[in-house]
Backbone bond lengths (Angstrom), bond angles and torsions (degrees), N, CA, C in turn:
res aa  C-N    CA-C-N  psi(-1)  N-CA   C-N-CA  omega(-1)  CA-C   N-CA-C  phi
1 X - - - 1.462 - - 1.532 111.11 -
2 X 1.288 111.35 -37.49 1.651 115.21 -167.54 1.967 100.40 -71.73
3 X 1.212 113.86 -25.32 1.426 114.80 -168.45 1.551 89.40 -93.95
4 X 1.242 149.94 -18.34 1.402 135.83 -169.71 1.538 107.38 -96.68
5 X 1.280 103.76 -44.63 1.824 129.17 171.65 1.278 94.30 -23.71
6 X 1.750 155.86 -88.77 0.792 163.36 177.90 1.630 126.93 -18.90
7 X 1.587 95.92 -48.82 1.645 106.49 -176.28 1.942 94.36 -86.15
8 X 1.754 120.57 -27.68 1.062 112.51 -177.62 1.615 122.38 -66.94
9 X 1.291 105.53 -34.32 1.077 125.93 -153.97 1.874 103.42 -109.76
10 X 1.162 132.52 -25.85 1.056 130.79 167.20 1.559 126.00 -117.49
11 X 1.072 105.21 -38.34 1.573 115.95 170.51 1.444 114.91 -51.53
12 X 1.700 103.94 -63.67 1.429 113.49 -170.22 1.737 135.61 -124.46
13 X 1.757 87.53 12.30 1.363 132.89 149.95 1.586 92.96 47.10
14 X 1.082 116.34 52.85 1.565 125.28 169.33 1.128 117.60 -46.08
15 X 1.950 108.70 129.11 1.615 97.76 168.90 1.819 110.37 -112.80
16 X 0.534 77.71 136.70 2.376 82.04 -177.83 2.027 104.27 -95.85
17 X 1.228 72.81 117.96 2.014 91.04 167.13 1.494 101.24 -115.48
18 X 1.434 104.34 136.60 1.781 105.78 151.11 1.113 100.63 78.01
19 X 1.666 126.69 38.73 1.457 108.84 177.41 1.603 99.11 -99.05
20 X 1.827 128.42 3.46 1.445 112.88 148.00 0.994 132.57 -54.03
21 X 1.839 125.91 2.51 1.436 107.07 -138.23 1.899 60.81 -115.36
22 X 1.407 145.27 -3.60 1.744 137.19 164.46 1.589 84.22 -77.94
23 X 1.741 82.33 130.35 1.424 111.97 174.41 1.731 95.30 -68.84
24 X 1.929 104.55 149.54 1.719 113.32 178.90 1.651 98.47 -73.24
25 X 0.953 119.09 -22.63 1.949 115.40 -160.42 1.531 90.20 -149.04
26 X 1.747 112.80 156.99 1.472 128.43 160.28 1.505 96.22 86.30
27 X 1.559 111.07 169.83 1.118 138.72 162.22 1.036 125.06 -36.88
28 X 1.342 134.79 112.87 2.053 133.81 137.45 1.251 127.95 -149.25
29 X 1.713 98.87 165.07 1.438 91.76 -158.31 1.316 95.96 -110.12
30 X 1.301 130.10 130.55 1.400 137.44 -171.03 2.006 110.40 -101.71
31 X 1.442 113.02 96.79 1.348 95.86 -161.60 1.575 98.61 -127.90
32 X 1.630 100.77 120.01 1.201 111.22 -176.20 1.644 124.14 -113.98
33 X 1.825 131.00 -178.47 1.295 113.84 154.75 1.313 138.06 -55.45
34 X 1.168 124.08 160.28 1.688 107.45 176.76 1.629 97.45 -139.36
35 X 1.191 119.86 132.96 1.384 161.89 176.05 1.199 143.22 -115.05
36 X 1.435 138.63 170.63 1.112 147.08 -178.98 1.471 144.83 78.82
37 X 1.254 91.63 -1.99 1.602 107.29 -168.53 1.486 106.44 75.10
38 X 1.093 146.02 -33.23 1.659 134.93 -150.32 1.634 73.94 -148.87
39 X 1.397 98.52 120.98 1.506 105.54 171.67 1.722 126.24 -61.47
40 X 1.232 114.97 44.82 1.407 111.90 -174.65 1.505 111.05 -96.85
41 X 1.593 124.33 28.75 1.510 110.42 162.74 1.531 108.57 -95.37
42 X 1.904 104.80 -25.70 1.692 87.59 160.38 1.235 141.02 -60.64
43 X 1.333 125.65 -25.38 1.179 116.44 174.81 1.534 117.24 -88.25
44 X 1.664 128.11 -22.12 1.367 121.90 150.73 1.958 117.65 -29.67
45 X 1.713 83.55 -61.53 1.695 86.49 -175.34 1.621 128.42 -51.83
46 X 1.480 88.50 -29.47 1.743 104.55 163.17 1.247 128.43 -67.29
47 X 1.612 110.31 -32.45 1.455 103.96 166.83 1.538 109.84 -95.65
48 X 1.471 122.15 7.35 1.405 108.62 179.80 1.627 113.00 -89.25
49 X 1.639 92.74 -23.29 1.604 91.63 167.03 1.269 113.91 -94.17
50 X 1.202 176.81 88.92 0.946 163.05 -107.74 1.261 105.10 112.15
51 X 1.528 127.41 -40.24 1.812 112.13 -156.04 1.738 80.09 -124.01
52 X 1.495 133.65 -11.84 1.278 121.14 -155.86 1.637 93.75 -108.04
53 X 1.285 122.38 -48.24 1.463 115.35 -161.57 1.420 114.26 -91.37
54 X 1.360 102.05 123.88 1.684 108.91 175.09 1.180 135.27 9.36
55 X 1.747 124.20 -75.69 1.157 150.89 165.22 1.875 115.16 -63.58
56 X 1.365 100.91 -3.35 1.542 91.98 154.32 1.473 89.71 67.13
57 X 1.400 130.99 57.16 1.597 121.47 -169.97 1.765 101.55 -92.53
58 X 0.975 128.05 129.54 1.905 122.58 161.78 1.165 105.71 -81.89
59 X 1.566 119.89 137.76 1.450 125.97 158.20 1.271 120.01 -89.89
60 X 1.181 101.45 134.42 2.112 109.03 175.32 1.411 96.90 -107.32
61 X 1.780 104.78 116.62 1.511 128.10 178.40 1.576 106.25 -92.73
62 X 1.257 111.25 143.20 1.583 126.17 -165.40 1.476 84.86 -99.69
63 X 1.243 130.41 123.98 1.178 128.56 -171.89 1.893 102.57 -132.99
64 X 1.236 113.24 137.76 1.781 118.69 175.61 1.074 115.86 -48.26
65 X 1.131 117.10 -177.78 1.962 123.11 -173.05 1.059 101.88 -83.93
66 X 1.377 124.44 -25.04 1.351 126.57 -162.47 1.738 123.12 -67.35
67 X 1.629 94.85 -34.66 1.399 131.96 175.74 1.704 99.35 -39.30
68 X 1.771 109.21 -64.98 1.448 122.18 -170.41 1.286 113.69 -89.83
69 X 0.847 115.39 20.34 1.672 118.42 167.94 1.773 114.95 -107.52
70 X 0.850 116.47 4.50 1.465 120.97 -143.70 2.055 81.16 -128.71
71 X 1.704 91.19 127.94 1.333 90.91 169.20 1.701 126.59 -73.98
72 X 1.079 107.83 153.78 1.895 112.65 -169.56 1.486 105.31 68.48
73 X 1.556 134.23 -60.35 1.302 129.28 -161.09 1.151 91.40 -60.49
74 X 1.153 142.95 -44.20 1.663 143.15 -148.29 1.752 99.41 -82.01
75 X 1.030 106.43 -61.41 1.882 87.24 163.10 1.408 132.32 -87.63
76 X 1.370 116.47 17.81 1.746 126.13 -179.59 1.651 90.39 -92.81
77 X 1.753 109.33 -29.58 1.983 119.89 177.93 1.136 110.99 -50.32
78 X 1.202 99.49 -69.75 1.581 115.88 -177.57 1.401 160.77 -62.47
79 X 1.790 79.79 -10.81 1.242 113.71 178.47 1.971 104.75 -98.40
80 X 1.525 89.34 -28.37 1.972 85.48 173.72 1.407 105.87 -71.15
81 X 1.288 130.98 -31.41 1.236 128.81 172.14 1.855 99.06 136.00
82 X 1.530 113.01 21.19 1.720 106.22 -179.51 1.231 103.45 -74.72
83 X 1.384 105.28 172.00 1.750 116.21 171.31 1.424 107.20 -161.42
84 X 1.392 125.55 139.66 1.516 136.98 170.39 1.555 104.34 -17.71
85 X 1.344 85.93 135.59 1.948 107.21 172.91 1.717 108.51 -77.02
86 X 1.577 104.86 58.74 1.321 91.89 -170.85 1.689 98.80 -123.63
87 X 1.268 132.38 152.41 1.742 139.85 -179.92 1.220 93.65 -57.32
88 X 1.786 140.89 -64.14 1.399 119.37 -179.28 1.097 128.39 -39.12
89 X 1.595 125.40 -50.94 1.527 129.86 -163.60 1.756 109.71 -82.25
90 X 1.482 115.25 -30.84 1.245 113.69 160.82 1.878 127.85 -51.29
91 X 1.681 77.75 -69.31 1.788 69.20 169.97 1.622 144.88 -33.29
92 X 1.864 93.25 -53.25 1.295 102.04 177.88 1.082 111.95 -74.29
93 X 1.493 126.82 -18.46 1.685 115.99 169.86 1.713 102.05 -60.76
94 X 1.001 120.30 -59.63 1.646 133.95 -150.37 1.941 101.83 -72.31
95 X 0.867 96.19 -29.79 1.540 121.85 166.06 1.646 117.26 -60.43
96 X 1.514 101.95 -46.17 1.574 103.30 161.87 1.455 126.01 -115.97
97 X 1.377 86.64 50.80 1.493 101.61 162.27 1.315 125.30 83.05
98 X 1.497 117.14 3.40 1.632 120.93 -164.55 1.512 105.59 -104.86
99 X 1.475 113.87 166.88 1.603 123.85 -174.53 1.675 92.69 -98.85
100 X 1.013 92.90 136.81 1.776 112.73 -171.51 1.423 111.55 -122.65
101 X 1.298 130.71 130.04 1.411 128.61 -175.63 1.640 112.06 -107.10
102 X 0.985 129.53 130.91 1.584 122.41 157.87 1.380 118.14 -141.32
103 X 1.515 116.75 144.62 1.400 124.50 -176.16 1.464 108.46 -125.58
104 X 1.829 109.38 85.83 1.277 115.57 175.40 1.175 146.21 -53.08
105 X 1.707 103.70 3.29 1.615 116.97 -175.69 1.878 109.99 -92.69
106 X 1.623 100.13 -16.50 1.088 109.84 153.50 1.524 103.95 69.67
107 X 1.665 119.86 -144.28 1.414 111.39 175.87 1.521 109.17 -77.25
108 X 1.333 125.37 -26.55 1.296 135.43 157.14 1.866 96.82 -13.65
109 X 1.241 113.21 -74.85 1.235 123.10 -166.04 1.813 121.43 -68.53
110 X 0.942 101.01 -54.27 1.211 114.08 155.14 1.668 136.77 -39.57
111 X 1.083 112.16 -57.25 1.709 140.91 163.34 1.393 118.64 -62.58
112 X 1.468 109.45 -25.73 1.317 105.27 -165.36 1.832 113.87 -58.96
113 X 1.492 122.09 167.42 1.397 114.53 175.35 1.956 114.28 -78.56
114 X 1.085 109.51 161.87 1.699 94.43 178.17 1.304 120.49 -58.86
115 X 1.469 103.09 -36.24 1.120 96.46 173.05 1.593 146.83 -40.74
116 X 1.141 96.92 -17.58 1.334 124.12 170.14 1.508 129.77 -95.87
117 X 0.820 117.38 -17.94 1.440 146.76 176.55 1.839 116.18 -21.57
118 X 1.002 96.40 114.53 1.964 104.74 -168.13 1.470 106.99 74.35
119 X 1.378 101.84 14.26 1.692 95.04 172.78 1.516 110.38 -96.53
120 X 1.007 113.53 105.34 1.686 114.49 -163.99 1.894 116.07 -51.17
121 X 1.059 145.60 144.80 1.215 143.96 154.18 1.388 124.15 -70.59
122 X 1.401 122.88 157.80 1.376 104.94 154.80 1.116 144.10 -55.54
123 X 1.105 113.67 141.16 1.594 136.22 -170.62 1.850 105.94 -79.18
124 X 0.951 121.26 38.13 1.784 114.24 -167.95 0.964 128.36 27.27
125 X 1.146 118.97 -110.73 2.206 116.20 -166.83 1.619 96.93 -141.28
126 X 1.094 111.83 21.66 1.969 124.01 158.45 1.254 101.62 80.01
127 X 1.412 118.83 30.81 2.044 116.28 -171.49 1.507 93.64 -68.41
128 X 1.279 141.06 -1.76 1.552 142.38 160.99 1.298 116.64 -75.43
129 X 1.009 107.53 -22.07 1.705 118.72 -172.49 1.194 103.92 -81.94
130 X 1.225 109.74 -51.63 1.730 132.83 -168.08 1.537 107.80 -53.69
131 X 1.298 100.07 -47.54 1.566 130.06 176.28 1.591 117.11 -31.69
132 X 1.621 88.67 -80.50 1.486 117.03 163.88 1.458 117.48 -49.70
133 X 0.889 135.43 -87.08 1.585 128.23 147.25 1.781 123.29 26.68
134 X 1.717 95.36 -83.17 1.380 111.04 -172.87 1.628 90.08 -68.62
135 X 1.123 130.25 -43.85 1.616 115.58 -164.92 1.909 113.46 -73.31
136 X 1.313 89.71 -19.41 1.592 101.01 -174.56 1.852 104.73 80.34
137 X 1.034 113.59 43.83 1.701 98.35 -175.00 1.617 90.65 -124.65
138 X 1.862 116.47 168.04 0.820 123.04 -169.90 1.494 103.60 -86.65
139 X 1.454 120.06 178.38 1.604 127.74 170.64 1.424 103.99 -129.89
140 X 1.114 102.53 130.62 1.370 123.39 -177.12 1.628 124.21 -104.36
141 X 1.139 141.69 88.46 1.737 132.54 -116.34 2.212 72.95 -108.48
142 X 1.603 110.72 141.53 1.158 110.00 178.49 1.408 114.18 -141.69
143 X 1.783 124.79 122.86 1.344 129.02 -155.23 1.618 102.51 -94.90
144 X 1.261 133.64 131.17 1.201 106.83 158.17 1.327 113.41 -145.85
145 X 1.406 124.22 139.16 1.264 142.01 -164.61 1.712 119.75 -134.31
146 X 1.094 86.13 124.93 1.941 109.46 -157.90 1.670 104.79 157.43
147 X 1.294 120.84 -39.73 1.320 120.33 -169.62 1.489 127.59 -53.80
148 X 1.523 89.29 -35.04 1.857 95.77 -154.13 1.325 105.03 -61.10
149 X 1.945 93.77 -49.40 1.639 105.29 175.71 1.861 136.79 -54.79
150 X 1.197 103.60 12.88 1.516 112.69 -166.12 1.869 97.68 -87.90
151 X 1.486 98.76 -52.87 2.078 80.68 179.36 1.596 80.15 -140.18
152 X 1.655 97.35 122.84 1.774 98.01 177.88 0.940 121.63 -91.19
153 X 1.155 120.78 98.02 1.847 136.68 -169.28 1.293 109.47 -60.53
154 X 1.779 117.51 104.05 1.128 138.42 -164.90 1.216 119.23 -109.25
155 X 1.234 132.29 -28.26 1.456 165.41 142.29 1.129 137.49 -116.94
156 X 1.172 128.50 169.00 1.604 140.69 -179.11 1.680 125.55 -139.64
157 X 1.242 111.11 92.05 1.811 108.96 170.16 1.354 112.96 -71.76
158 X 1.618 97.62 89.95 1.577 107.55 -165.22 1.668 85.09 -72.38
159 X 1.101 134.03 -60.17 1.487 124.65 -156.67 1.839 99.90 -64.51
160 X 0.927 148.31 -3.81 1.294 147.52 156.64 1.692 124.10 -88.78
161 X 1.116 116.30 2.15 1.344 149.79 -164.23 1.616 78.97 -109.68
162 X 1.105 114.12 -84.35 1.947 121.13 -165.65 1.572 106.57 -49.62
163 X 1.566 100.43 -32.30 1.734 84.25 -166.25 2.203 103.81 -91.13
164 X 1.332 105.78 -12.55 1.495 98.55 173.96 1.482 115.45 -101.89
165 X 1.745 116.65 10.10 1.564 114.55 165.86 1.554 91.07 81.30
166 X 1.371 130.86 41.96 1.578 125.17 -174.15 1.433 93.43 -118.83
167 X 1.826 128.86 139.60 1.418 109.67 156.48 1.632 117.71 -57.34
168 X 1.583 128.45 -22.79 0.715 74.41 -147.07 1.901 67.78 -159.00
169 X 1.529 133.90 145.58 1.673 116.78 -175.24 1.476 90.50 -129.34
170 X 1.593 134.71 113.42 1.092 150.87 153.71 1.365 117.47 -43.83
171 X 1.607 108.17 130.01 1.149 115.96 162.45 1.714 116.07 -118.52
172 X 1.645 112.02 95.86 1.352 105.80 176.70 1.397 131.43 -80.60
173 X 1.500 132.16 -151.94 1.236 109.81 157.68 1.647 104.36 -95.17
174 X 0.531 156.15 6.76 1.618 153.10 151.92 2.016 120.23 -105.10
175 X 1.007 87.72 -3.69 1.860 94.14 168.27 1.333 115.60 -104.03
176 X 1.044 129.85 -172.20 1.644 99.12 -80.44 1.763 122.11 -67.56
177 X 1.919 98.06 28.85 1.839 86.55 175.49 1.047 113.09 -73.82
178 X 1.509 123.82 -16.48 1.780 103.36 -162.01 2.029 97.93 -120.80
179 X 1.096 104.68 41.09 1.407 131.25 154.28 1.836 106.40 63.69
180 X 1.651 113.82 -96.40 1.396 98.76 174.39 1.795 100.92 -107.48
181 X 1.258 115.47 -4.30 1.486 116.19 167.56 1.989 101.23 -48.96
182 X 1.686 110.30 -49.57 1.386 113.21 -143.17 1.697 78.99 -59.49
183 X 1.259 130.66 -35.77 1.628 120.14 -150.17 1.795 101.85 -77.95
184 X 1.289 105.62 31.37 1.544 91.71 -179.70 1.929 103.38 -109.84
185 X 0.994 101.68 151.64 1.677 86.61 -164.80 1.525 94.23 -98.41
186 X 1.570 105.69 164.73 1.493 133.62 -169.57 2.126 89.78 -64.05
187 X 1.363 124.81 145.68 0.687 127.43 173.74 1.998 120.81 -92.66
188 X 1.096 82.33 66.44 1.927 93.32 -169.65 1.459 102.11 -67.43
189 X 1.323 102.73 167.63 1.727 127.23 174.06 1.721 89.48 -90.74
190 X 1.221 106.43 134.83 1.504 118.43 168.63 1.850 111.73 -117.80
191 X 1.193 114.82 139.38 1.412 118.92 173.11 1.686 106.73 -131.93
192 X 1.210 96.50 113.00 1.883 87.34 171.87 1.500 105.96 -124.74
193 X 1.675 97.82 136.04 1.460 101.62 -169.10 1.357 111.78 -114.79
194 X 1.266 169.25 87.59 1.673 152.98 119.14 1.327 128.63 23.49
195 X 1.272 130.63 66.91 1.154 117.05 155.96 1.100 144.62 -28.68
196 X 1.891 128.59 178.40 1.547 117.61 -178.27 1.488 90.44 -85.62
197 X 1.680 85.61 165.52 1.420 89.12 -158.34 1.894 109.60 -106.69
198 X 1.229 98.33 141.86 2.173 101.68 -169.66 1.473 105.73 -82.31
199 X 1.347 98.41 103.50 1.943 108.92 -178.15 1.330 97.67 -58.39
200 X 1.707 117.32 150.90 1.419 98.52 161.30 1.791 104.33 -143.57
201 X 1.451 100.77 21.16 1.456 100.59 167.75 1.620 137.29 -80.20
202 X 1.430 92.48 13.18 1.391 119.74 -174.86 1.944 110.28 -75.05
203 X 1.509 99.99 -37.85 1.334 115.25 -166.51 1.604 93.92 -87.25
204 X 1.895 97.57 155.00 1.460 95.15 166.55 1.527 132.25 -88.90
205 X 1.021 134.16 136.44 1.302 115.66 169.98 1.393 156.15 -4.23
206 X 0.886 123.91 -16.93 1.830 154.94 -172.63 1.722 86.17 -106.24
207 X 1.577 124.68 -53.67 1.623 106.74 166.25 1.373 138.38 -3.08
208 X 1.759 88.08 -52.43 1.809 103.51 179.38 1.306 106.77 -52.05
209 X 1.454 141.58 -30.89 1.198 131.13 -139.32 1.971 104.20 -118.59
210 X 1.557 84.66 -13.78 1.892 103.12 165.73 1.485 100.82 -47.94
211 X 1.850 128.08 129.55 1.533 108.83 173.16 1.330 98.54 -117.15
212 X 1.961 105.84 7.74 1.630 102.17 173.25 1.272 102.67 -100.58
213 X 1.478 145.61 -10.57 0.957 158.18 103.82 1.831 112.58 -0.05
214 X 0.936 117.56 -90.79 1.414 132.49 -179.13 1.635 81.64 -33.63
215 X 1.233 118.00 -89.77 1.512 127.48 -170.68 1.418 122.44 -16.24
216 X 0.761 77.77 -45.09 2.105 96.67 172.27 1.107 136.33 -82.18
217 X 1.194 98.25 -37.09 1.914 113.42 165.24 1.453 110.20 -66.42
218 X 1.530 106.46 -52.74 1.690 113.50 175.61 1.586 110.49 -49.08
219 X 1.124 114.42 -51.40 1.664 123.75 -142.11 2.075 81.76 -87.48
220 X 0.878 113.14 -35.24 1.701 108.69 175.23 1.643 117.49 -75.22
221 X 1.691 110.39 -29.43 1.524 104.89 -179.13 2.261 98.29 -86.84
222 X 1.132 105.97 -45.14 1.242 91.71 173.55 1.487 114.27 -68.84
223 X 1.645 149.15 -13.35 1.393 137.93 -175.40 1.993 95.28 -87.17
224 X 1.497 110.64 -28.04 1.387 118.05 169.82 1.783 112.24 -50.46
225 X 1.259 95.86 -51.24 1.800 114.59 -165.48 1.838 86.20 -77.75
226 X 0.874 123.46 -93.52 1.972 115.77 177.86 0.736 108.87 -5.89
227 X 1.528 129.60 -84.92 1.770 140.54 178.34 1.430 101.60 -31.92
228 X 1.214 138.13 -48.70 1.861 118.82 -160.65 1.389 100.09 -93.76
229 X 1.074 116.60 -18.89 1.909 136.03 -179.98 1.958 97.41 -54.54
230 X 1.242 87.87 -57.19 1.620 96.81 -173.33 1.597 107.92 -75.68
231 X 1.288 109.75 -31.79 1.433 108.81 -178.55 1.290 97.67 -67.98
232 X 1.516 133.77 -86.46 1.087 131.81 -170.97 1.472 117.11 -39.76
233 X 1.195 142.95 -12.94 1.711 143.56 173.31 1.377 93.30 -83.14
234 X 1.599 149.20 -19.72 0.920 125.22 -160.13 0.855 98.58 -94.62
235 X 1.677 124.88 -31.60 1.478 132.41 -170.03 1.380 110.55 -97.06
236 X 0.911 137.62 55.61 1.483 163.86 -169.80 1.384 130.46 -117.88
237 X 0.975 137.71 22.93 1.264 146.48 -161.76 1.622 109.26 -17.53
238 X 1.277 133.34 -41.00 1.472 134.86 160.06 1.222 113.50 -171.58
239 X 1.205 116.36 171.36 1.568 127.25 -141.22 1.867 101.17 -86.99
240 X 1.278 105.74 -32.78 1.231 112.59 142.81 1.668 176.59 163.17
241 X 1.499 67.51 103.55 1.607 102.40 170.68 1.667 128.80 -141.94
């Protein structure tokens, strides 16, 4: 936290809405967009809950394989408190009571070109939903905007992508021409907001296995996350400031 604090708090001068709507005690799953090319809005969101809500809550981010394969990132993960994007390790987190993050658009979201930018991806086949469900905890759908603008993904060296095992090798306007300068990111205004949050201890158990169910839950927490995406860009005065 003490090494992110800095880039959160001065770099990209984060503002947090709606962090009442994270439960003080118990389980939830906090599932937002994901952006930027270089996954750094998860760990913002980690320090936005963490330094903003009352109870001092930590989030545990479901992070890809890719995360733990990778020398240093794979124990810089683990040590913030991430763990595999997998339905076992979620549950039993959310199960004992902790706030859990996941961003189902995945590299989908991340990778995408700017051009596209706040245009949400698919959400997969709702294995987040499913999640939430079996644990009985609420979902908390979370927008955040500042990210996209940090390295504007303009291209892709897909065949250099294949040969280093990467989904995906960015070409910004400062990567890779201006060498290790290009890897410094655009200094954007970030806003991340929390929505109200979708109870789901209401349903019975066997729910989990609803996939018109699943369908619906998904397609309402991501049309939730779009809707504040667009709200908050309107109210934006500039990208940053």
């Amino acid at each position: 936290m003490s090494l992110l604090r800095p880039l959160y708090e001065k770099y990209f001068r984060v503002e947090v809405k709606g962090v009442e709507n994270i439960p003080a005690e118990g389980g939830a799953l906090i599932v937002a967009n994901h952006s930027g090319t270089v996954p750094l809005d998860g760990l913002m969101m980690q320090v936005a809950v963490h330094d903003n809500h009352p109870a001092g809550r930590h989030l545990r981010l479901l992070a890809a394989d890719l995360v733990f394969v990778l020398p240093v990132v794979n124990e810089l993960a683990r040590k913030a408190g991430h763990t595999l994007a997998c339905a076992e390790d979620a549950e039993r987190l959310l199960r004992a009571g902790e706030i859990v993050g996941v961003m189902p658009e995945g590299f989908k979201g991340i990778g995408k070109p700017f051009g596209e930018r706040y245009k949400l991806q698919r959400f997969g086949r709702g294995g987040f939903v499913s999640t939430a469900l079996r644990a009985g905890v609420p979902i908390v759908p979370c927008s955040i905007v500042g990210a996209e603008e940090i390295y504007p993904m303009l291209g892709n060296a897909r065949t250099l992508a294949r040969v280093l095992g990467f989904p995906y090798f960015p070409l910004t306007p400062t990567f890779p021409w201006l060498g290790p300068l290009g890897v410094l990111p655009l200094p954007t205004k970030w806003t991340i907001q929390f929505g109200e949050p979708i109870p789901t201890d209401s349903y019975a158990p066997e729910a989990a296995e609803d996939p018109m169910l699943m369908f619906n839950l998904t397609d309402q927490v991501r049309e939730q996350i779009q809707h504040t995406l667009y709200k908050l860009l309107v109210q934006r005065r500039s990208v940053f400031f």
